[in-house]
C-alpha positions as CSV (number, residue, x, y, z in Angstrom):
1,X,58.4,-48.3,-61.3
2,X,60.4,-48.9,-58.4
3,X,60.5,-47.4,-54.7
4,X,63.8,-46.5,-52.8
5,X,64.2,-47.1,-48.7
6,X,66.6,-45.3,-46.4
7,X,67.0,-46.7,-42.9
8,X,68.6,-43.7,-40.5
9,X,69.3,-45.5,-37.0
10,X,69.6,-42.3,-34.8
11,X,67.2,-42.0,-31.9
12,X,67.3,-39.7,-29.0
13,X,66.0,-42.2,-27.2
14,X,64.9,-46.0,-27.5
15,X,61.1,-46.2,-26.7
16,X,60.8,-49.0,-24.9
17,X,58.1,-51.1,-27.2
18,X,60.7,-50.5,-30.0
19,X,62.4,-53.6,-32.1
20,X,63.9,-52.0,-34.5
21,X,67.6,-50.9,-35.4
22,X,68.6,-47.5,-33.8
23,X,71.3,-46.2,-32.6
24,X,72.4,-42.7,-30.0
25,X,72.8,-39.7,-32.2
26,X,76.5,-38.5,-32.3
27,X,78.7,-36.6,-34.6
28,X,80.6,-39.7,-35.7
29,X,77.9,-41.7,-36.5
30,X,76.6,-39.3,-38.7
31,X,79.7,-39.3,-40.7
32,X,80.0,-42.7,-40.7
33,X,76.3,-43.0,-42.1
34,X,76.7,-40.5,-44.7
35,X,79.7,-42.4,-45.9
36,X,78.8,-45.6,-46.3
37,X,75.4,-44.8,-47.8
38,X,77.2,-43.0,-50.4
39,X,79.4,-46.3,-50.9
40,X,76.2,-48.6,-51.4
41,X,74.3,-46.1,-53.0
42,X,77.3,-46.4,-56.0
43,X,77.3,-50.5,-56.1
44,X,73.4,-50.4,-56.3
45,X,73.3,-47.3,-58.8
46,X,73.7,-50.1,-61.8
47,X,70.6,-51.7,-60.8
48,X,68.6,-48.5,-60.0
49,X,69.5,-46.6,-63.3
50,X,66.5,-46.2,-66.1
51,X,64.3,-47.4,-63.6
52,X,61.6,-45.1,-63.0
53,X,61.5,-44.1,-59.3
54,X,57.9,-43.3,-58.1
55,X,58.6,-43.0,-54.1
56,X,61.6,-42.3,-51.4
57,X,60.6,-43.4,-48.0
58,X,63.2,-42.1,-45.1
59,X,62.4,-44.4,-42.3
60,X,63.9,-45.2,-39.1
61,X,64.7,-44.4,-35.9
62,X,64.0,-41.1,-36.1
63,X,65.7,-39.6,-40.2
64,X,64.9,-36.0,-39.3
65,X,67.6,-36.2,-36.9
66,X,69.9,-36.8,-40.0
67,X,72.5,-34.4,-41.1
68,X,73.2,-36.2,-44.9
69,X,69.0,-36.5,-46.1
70,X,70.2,-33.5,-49.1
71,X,73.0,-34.7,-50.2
72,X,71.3,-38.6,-50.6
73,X,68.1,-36.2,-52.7
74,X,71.0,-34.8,-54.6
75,X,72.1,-38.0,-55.8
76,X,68.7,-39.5,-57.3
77,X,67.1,-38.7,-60.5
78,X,63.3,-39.4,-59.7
79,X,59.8,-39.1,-61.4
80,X,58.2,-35.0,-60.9
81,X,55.8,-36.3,-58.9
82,X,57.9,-38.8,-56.9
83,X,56.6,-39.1,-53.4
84,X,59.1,-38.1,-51.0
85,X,58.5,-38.8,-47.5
86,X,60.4,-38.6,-43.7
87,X,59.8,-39.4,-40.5
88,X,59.9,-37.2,-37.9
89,X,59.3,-37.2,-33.9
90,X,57.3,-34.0,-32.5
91,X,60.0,-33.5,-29.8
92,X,62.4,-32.7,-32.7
93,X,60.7,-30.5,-34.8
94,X,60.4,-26.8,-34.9
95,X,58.9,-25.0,-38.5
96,X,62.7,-24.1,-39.3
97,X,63.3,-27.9,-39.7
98,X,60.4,-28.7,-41.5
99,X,60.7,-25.6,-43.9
100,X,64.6,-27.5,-44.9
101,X,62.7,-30.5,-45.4
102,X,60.5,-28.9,-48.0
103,X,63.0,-26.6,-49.1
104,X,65.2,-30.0,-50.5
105,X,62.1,-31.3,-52.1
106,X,60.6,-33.9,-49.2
107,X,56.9,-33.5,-49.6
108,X,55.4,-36.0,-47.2
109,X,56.1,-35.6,-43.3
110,X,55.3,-38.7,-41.0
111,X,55.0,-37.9,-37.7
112,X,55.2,-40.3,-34.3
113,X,52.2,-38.9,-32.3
114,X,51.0,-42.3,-31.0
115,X,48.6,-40.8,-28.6
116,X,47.1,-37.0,-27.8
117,X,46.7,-38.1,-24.2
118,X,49.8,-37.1,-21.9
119,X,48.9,-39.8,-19.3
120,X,49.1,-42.3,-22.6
121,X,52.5,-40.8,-23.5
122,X,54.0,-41.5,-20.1
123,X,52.8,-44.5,-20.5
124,X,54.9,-45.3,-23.7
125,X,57.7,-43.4,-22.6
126,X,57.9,-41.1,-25.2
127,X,59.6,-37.5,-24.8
128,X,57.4,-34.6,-26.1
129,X,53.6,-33.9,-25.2
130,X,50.8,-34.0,-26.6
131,X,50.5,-30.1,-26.9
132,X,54.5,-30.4,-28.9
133,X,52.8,-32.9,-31.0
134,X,50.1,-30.8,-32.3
135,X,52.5,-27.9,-32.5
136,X,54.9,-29.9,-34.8
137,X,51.5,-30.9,-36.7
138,X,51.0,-27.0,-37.4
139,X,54.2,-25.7,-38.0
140,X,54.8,-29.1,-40.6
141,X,51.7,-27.5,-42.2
142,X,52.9,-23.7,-42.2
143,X,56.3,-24.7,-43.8
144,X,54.4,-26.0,-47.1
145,X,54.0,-29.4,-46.0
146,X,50.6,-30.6,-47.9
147,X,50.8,-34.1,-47.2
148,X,50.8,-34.6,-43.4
149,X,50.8,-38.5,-41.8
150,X,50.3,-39.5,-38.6
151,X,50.8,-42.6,-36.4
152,X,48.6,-43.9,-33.2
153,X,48.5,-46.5,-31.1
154,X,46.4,-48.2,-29.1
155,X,45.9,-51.2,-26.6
156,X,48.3,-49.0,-24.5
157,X,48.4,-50.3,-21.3
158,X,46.0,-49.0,-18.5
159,X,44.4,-46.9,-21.7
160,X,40.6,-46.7,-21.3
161,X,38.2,-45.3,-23.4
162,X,37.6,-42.0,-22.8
163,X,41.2,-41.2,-22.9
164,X,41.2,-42.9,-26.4
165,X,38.1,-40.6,-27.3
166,X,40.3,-37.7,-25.6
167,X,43.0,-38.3,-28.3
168,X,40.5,-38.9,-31.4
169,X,38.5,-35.9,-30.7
170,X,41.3,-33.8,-31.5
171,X,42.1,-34.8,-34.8
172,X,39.5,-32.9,-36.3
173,X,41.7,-29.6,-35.5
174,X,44.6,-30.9,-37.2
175,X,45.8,-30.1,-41.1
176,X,46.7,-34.1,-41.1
177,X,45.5,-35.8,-44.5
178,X,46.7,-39.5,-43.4
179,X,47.2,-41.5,-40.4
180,X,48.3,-45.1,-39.5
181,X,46.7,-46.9,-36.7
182,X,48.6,-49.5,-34.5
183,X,47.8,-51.4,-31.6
184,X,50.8,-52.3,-29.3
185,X,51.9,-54.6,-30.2
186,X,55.2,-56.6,-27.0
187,X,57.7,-57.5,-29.4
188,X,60.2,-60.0,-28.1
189,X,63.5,-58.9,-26.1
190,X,61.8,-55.2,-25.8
191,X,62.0,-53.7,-22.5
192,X,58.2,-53.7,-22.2
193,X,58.6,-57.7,-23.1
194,X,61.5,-57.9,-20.0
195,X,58.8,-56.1,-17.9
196,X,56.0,-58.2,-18.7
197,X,54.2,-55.3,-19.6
198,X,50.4,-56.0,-20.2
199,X,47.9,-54.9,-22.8
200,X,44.0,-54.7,-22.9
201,X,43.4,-57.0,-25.3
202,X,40.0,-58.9,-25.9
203,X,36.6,-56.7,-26.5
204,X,38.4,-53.7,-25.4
205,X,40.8,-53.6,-27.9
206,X,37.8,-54.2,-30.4
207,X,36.2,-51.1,-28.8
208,X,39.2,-49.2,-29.1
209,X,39.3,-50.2,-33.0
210,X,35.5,-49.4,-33.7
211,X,35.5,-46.2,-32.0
212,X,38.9,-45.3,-33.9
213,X,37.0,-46.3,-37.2
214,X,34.0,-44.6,-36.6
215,X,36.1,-41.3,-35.6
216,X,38.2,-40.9,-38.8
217,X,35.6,-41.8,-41.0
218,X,33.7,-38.8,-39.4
219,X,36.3,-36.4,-40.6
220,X,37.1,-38.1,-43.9
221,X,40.0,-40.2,-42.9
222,X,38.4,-43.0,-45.5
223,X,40.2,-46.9,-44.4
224,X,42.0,-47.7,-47.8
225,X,44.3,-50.9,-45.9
226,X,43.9,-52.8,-42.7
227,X,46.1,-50.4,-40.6
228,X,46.0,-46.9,-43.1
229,X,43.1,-44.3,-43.2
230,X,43.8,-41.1,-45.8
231,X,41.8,-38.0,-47.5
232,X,41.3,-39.7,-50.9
233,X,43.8,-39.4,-53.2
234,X,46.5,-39.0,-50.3
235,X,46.7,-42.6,-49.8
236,X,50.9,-43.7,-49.4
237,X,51.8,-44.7,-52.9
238,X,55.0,-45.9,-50.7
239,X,53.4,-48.2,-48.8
240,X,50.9,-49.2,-51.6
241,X,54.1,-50.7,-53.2
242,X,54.9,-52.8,-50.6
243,X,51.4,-54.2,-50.2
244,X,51.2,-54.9,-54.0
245,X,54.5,-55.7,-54.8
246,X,56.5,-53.1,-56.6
247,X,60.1,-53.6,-56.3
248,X,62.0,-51.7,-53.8
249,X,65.9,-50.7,-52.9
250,X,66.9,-50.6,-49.3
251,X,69.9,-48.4,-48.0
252,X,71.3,-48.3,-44.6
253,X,72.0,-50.8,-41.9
254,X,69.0,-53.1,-41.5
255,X,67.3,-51.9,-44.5
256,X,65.6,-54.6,-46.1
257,X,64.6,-54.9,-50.0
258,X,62.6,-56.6,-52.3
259,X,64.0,-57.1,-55.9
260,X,63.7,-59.5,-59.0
261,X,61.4,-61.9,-56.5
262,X,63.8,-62.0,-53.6
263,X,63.9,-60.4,-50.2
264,X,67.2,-59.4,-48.3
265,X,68.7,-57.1,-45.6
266,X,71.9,-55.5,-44.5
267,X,73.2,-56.4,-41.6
268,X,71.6,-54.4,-38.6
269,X,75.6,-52.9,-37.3
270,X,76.5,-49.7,-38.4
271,X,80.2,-50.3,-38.1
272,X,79.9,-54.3,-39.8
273,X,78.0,-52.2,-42.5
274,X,80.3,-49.1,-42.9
275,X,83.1,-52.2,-42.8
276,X,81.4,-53.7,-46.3
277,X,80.5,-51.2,-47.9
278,X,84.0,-49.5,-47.5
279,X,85.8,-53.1,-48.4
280,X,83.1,-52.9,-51.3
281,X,81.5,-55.9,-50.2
282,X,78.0,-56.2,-50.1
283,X,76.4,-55.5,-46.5
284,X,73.7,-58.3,-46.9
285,X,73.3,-61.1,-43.8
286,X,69.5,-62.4,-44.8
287,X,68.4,-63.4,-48.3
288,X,65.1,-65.4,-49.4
289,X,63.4,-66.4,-52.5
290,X,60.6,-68.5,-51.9
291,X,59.5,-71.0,-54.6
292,X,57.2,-69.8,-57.7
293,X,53.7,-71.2,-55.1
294,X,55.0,-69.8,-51.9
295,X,55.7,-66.4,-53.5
296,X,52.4,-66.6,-55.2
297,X,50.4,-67.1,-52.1
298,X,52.5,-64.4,-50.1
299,X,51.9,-61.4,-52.6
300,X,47.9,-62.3,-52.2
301,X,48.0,-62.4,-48.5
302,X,49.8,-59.0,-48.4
303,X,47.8,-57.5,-51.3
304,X,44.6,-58.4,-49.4
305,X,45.6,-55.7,-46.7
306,X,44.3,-53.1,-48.8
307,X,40.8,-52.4,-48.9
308,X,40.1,-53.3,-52.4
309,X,41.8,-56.9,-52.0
310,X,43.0,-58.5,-55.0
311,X,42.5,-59.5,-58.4
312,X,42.6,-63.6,-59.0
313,X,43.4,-62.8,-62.6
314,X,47.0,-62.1,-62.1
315,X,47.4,-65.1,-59.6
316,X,48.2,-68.7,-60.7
317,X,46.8,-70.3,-57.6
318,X,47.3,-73.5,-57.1
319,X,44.1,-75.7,-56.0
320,X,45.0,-76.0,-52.5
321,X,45.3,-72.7,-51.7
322,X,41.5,-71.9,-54.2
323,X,40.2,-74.5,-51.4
324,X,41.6,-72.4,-48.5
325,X,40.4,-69.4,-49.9
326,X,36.4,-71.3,-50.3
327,X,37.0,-72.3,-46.4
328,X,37.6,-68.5,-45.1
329,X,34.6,-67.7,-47.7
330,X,32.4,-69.6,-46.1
331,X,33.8,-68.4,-42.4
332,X,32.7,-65.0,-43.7
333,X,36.5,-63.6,-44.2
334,X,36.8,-62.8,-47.5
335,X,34.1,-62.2,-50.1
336,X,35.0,-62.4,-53.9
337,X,33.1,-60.5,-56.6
338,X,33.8,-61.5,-60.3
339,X,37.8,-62.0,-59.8
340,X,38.3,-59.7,-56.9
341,X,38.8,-61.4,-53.6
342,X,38.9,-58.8,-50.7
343,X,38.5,-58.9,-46.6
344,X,35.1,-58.8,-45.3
345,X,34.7,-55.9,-41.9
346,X,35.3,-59.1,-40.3
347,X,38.3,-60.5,-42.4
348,X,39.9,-57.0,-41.6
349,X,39.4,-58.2,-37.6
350,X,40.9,-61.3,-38.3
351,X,43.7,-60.8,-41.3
352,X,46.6,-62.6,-39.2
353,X,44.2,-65.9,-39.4
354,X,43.5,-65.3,-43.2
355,X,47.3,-64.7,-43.9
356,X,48.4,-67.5,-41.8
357,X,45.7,-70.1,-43.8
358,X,47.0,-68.6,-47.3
359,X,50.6,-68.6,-46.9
């Protein structure tokens, strides 16, 4: 089984936490895209043919924006039940668009709420409301959309608790069946980083995180990885691959893959990457392959993001890293039962300290 990634840059406009590739939304950058995807999508089809393809993930930026997303569909011979999902921004969407979407076979809709609280969006910059967000929610669920995801944030800055209640109260109302929980996080050469912006941090962050848990649990949101909550049995077999290691293909520029034990990205220019795929060059800048013990300590790290950890059996750990993993045993981190090593409720609080000790 393998998964296939689509990076579409366009944005209307750059939020200003943001780090990743995007790019204004115009006419020629459209055709440009829909080009040069074509172009890769032929010098990768040698190593994607007779592989069975079990999800499509249409990331970005914002891909609903994207004129070309049926034509790419068109091209791909996938499982029945291959998971098929896009990312969408409420300010965007209308139940026309989203009835397109299903109409050309997407049937998971990812939507960038981020907060329910219109003081909390102003905060983040973002352009639609939280009344637009849970329109979009409702008309995503009218057109046929039966798998509906989420994102939120917290640690916004000035955020306090009962506007973080205001926002988690409402989910009950909504026909959402996932949702992915972030805190903000300043990522260098942002504008919030040039501004210095400032976080909560500390216990109130905690706060922020146990009344978050306690909330979707209540409406059977059950936590199945460190930063995902779903309705059981609509947990993202996308992002289940990543977190246990099921090759993927990446397509577009800054896309980054994973295949045959090595990691690499295509260069984050649209024009440099329209330039190499035309010349039929490969678009690549960045390529890793970590030694047989470094890759074998990274895939548990990651694995032990989801909630039911993972099984020593299929590891050969070297006895370095089978002390490490006694040390965060005894610090109450991680608990192993039989051969399953997982996170503790406090592991979960402290995962970067457990993946930095591992890897």
């Amino acid at each position: 089984m393998i998964s296939l990634y689509f990076h579409i840059p366009f944005c209307t406009k750059k939020c200003p936490y943001c780090h990743f590739y995007v790019i204004p939304n115009r006419p020629a950058y459209q055709q440009l895209l829909a080009d040069s995807i074509a172009l890769e999508w032929q010098m990768q089809l040698p190593l994607i043919q007779n592989r069975p393809i079990t999800s499509i993930y249409f990331g970005g930026g914002t891909p609903s924006l994207f004129t070309g997303i049926g034509p790419i569909l068109e091209k791909i011979s996938r499982e029945p039940d291959c998971e098929i999902t896009i990312e969408a921004n409420p300010e965007e969407s209308s139940y026309e668009l989203f009835s397109h979407f299903v109409q050309l076979g997407i049937n998971r809709l990812s939507l960038g709420v981020q907060s329910l609280d219109d003081r909390s969006l102003q905060t983040l910059e973002r352009i639609h409301t939280a009344a637009k967000a849970k329109q979009a929610i409702h008309d995503a669920a009218k057109a046929g959309f039966k798998n509906i995801t989420i994102d939120l944030m917290y640690d916004l800055p000035g955020q306090t608790e009962e506007s973080w209640r205001y926002t988690l109260d409402q989910l009950q109302d909504l026909p959402i069946q996932h949702l992915s929980l972030y805190n903000l996080t300043i990522e260098p050469h942002t504008p919030f980083d040039k501004r210095k912006v400032q976080t909560p941090g500390g216990e109130l962050s905690l706060r922020f995180l146990q009344t978050a848990l306690t909330a979707l649990e209540s409406i059977g949101l059950k936590r199945y990885e460190i930063s995902a909550f779903a309705i059981p049995g609509f947990e993202s077999r996308h992002n289940l691959g990543y977190w246990t290691g099921r090759p993927f293909l990446g397509f577009g520029p800054s896309a980054f893959s994973f295949w045959e034990g090595e990691r690499f990205r295509n260069v984050a220019n649209i024009h440099k990457y329209a330039r190499h795929v035309r010349l039929g060059e490969s678009p690549i800048d960045f390529r890793e392959k970590l030694s047989y013990a470094a890759s074998i300590r990274e895939r548990l790290a990651i694995q032990l993001r989801v909630k039911g950890g993972a099984s020593l059996d299929q590891f050969q750990i070297e006895h370095e890293t089978r002390q490490i993993i006694e040390k965060l045993k005894a610090q109450g981190l991680l608990i192993q039962q039989s051969s399953q090593l997982q996170l503790t409720e406090k592991g979960m609080l402290y995962y970067d300290t457990v993946a930095a000790e591992i890897i």
